[in-house]
C-alpha positions in Angstrom: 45.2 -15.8 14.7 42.9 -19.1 15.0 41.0 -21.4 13.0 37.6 -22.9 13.9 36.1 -25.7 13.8 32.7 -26.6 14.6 31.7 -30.6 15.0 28.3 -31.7 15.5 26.9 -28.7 17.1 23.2 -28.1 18.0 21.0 -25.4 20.2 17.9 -25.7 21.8 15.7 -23.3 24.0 13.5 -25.1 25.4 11.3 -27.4 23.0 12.9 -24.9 20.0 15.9 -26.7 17.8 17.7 -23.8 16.6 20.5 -25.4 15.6 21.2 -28.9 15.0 24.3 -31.0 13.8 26.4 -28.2 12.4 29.8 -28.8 11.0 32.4 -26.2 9.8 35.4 -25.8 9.2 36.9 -22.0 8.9 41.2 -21.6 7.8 43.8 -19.3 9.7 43.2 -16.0 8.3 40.1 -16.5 6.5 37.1 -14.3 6.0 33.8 -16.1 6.5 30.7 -15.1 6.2 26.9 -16.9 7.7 24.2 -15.7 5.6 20.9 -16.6 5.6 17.0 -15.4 6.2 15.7 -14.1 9.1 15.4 -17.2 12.1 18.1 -19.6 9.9 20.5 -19.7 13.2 23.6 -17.6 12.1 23.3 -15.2 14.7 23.1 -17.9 17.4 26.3 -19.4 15.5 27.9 -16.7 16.1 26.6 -15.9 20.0 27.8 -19.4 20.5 31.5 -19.2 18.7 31.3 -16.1 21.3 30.5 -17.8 24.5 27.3 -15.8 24.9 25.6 -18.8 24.5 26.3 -22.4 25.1 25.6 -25.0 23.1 23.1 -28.0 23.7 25.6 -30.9 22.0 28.5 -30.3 19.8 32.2 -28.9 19.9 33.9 -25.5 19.1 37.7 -25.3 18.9 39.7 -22.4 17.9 43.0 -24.5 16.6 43.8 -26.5 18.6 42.2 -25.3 22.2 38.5 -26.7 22.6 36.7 -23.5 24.0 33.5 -25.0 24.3 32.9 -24.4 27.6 35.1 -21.5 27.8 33.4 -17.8 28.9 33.9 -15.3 26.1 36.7 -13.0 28.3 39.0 -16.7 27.5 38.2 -17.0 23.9 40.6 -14.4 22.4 37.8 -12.6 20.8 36.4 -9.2 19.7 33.1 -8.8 18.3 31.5 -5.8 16.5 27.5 -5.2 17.1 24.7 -3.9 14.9 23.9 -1.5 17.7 27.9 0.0 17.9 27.4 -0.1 21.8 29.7 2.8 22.4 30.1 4.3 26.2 27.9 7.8 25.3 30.2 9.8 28.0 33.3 9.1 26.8 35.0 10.5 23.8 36.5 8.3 20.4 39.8 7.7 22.2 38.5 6.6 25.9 36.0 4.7 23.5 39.3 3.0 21.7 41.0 2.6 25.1 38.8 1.4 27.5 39.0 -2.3 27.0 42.7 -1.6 27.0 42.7 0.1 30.3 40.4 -3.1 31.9 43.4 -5.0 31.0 45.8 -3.1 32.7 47.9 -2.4 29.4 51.3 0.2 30.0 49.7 3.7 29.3 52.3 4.0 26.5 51.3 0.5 24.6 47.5 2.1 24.9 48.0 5.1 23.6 50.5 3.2 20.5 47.7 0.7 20.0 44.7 3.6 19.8 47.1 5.1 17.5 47.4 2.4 15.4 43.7 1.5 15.5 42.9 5.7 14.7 44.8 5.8 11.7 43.5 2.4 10.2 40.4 3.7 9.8 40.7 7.1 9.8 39.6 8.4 13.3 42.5 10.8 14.0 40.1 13.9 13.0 37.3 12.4 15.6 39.2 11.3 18.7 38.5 13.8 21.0 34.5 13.8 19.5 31.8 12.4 22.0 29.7 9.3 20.1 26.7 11.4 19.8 28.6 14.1 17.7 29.4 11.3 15.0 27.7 10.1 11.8 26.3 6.4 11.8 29.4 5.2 10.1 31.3 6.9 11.8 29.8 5.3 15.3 30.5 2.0 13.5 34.5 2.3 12.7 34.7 3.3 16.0 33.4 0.0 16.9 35.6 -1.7 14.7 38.3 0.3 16.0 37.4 -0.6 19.6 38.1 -4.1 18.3 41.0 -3.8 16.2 43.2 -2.8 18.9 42.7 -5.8 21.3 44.3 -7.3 18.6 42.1 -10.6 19.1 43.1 -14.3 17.8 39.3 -14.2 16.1 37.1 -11.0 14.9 33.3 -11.7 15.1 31.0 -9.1 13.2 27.4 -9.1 14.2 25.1 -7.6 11.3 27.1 -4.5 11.8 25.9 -2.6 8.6 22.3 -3.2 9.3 21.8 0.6 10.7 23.4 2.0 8.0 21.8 3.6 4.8 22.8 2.3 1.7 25.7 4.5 0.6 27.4 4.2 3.9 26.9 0.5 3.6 28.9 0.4 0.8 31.9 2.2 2.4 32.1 0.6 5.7 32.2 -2.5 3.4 34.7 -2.2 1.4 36.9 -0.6 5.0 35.8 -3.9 6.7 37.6 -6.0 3.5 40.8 -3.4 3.3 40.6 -4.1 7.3 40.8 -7.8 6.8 43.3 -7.7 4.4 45.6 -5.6 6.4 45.5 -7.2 9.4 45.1 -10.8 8.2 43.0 -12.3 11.4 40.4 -14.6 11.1 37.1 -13.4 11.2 33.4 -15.0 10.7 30.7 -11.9 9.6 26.8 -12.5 10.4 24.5 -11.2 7.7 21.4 -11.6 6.0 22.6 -9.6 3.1 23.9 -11.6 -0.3 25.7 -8.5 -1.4 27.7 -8.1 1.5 28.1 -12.3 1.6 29.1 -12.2 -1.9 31.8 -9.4 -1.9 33.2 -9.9 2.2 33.8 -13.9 2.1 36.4 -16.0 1.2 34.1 -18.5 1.9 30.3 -18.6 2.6 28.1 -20.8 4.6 24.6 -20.4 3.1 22.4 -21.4 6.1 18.7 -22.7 6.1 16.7 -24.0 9.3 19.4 -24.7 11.5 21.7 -25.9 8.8 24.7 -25.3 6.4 22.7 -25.7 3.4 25.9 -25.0 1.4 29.2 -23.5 1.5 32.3 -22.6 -0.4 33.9 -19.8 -2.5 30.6 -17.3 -2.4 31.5 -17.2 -6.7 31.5 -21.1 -6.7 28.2 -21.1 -4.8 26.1 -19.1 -6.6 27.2 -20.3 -9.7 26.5 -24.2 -8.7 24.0 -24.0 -5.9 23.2 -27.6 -4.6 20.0 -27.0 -3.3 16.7 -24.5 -5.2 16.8 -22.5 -1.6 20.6 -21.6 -2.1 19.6 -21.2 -6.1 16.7 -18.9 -4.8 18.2 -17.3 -2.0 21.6 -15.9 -4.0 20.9 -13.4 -6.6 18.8 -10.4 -7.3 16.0 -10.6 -8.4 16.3 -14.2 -7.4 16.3 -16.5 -10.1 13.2 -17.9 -11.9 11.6 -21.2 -10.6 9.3 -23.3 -13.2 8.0 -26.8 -12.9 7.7 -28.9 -15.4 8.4 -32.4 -16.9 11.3 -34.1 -18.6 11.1 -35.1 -22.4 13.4 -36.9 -24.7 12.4 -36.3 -28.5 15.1 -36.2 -31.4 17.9 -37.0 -29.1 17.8 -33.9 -26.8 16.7 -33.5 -23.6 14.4 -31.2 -22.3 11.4 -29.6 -19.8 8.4 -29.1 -20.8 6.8 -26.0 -19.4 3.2 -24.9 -19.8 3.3 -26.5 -24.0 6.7 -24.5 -23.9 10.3 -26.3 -24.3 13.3 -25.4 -22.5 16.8 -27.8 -24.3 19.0 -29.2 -21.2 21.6 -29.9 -23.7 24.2 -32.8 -23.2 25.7 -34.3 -20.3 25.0 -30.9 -17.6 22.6 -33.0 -15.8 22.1 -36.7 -13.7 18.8 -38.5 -12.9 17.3 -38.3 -16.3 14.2 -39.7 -17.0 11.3 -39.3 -19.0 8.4 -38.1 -17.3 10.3 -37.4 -14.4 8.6 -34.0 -12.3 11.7 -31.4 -11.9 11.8 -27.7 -11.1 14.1 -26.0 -14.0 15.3 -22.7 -12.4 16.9 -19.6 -14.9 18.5 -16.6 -13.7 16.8 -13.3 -15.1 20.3 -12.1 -16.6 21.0 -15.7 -18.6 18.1 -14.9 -20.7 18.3 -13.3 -24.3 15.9 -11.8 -26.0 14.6 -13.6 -29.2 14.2 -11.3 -32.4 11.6 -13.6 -33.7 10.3 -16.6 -32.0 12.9 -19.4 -31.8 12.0 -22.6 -29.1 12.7 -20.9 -25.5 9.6 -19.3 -24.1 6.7 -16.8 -25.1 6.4 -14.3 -22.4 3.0 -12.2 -21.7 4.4 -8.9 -20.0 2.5 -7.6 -16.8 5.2 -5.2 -16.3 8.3 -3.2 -17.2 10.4 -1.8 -14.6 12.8 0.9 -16.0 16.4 1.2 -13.5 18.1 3.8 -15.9 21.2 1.3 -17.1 19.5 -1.7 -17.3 15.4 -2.5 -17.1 13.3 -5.6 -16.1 10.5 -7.1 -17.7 8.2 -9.4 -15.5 5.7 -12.1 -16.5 3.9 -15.1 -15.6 4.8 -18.6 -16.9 2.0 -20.9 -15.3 1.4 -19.3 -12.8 4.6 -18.5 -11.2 6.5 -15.2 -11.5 9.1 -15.3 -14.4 12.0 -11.9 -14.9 13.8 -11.2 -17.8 17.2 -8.7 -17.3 16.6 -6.5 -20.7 20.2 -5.7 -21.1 20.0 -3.8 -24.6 17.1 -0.9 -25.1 14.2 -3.2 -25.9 11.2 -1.2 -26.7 8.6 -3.3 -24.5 5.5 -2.6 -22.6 3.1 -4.7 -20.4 0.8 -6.2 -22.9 3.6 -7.3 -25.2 4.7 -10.9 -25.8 8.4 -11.2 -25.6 10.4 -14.4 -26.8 13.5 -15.3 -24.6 16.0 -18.1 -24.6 18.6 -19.8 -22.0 21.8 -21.4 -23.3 21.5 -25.0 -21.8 25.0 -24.4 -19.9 22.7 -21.8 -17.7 19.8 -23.9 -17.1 19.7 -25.4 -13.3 17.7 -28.5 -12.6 16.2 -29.5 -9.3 14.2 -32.2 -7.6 10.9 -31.5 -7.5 10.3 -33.5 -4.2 13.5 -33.3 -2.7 14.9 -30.0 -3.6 18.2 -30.8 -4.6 20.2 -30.4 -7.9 20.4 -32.5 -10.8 23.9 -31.0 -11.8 26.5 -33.8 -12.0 
């Protein structure tokens, strides 16, 4: 097993910064996870913590060895694609043992190692299968087997769910956490996916433009986002974004929103000033429903959206898109005006200008 550590690292192609002053730090035995939007730089992360790519500036250690110049056969590594990349004319087990083979392994430690690898993750049934006779997750513990029995310092896992439907996402999920837990190896998973983020990682690095925007316990991050992209981008549907103005009447802050008030309460927040322009965001499931109106904010419906255990009522505050988790059977159409409140402890404050939280 290895810990990483990235200092100062940046990518280029050509007059393209993909990447640029990146610093991590990831423990001995820990689960990470890069998540992000499509183009953020995580998969390049993770082709250059591989050796598949090298970086412009920067440094990447595993421990103590600096590998930054190293080619991915020195590294210690296995890594687990999106596209399975399976050899077609070879069954499960010459699948499971070919890498082992290259390196010249005793035929008895292969054959204890595919073994070992088979009944992890339940391939005994499949071994002697082609890949085109098997299911898509079933093509994809393959792959993790393929891995699991180099028995690598460092796991890398490329967007592997991606070709999955959603069920089998699920499952191959929860094997890839019993996996880690099992064998305890360090291992940094690439995905654009929050729910897979938020359930794989022991810690998260939420990353935007090139950069770690945030990172941390993925519970820690959602909860206290330092940024209105990590506040937007974690969460579903992503939380509610409203600008408006500071006020300070009857000692009590608050925002004013479109004539509406929304209480900040005591001491959440920093940078408090009257008149000052700031983005409040809520999360559609920290809203409660008012019985009669009661300060909060006066909702026009456009739209109800019925999901069986729980339903969703949309709006528009000023202009910008507002969702309301109904978690009780509210009788409500589009048309109707619906009053909802936010305990001030759930309220999240942002710089209008600069984007980043007012949470002390």
């Amino acid at each position: 097993m290895a810990s990483v550590a990235i200092e100062r690292l940046g990518k280029r192609f050509g007059a393209t910064t993909v990447l640029e002053g990146v610093d991590l730090a990831i423990p001995d035995g820990a689960f990470a996870v890069f998540v992000g939007p499509s183009g953020c730089g995580k998969s390049t992360l993770l082709r250059l913590i591989a050796g598949l790519e090298r970086p412009t500036e920067g440094v990447i250690r595993f421990g103590e060895r600096d590998v930054t110049a190293l080619e991915p056969r020195e590294r210690d590594i296995a890594m687990v694609f999106q596209s399975y990349a399976l050899y077609p004319h070879l069954t499960v087990r010459e699948n499971l043992a070919f890498g082992l083979k290259l390196k010249k392994l005793p035929p008895r430690e292969i054959d204890a190692r595919v073994a070992e690898g088979s009944r992890m993750l339940g391939l005994d049934a499949l071994l002697e299968r082609m890949p085109k006779q098997l299911s898509g997750g079933q093509r994809q513990r393959v792959a993790m087997g393929r891995a699991i029995v180099r028995r690598p310092g460092l796991f890398l896992f490329d967007e592997p769910l991606s070709n999955l439907d959603a069920a089998l996402r699920g499952q191959v999920r929860v094997e890839i956490r019993k996996l880690h837990e099992s064998l305890g190896t360090t291992s940094i998973y690439v995905t654009h996916d929050q729910v897979e983020a938020m359930t794989l990682a022991d810690v998260m690095f939420v990353l935007n433009r090139g950069r770690v925007e945030q990172f941390g316990a993925p519970l820690d991050v959602y909860a206290r986002p330092k940024t209105r992209f990590v506040a937007g981008f974690l969460g579903s549907p992503s939380m509610n974004f409203l600008d408006g103005t500071l006020a300070f009447e009857e000692g009590a802050w608050s925002v004013e929103v479109a004539g509406q008030r929304i209480l900040l309460g005591e001491k959440s927040f920093g940078g408090l000033v009257r008149g000052r322009a700031v983005t409040v965001g809520v999360r559609p499931h920290d809203l409660t429903v008012e019985r009669v109106p009661f300060g909060g904010l006066a909702l026009t419906l456009t739209f109800v959206e019925e999901l069986g255990g729980e339903s969703y009522a949309y709006a528009f505050v000023d202009g910008s898109p507002f969702v309301v988790r109904l978690e009780e059977r509210v009788s409500v159409k589009a048309g109707d005006t619906l009053h909802v409140a936010v305990a001030a402890d759930r309220v999240h404050l942002f710089d209008r200008e600069t984007g980043l939280s007012l949470r002390c």
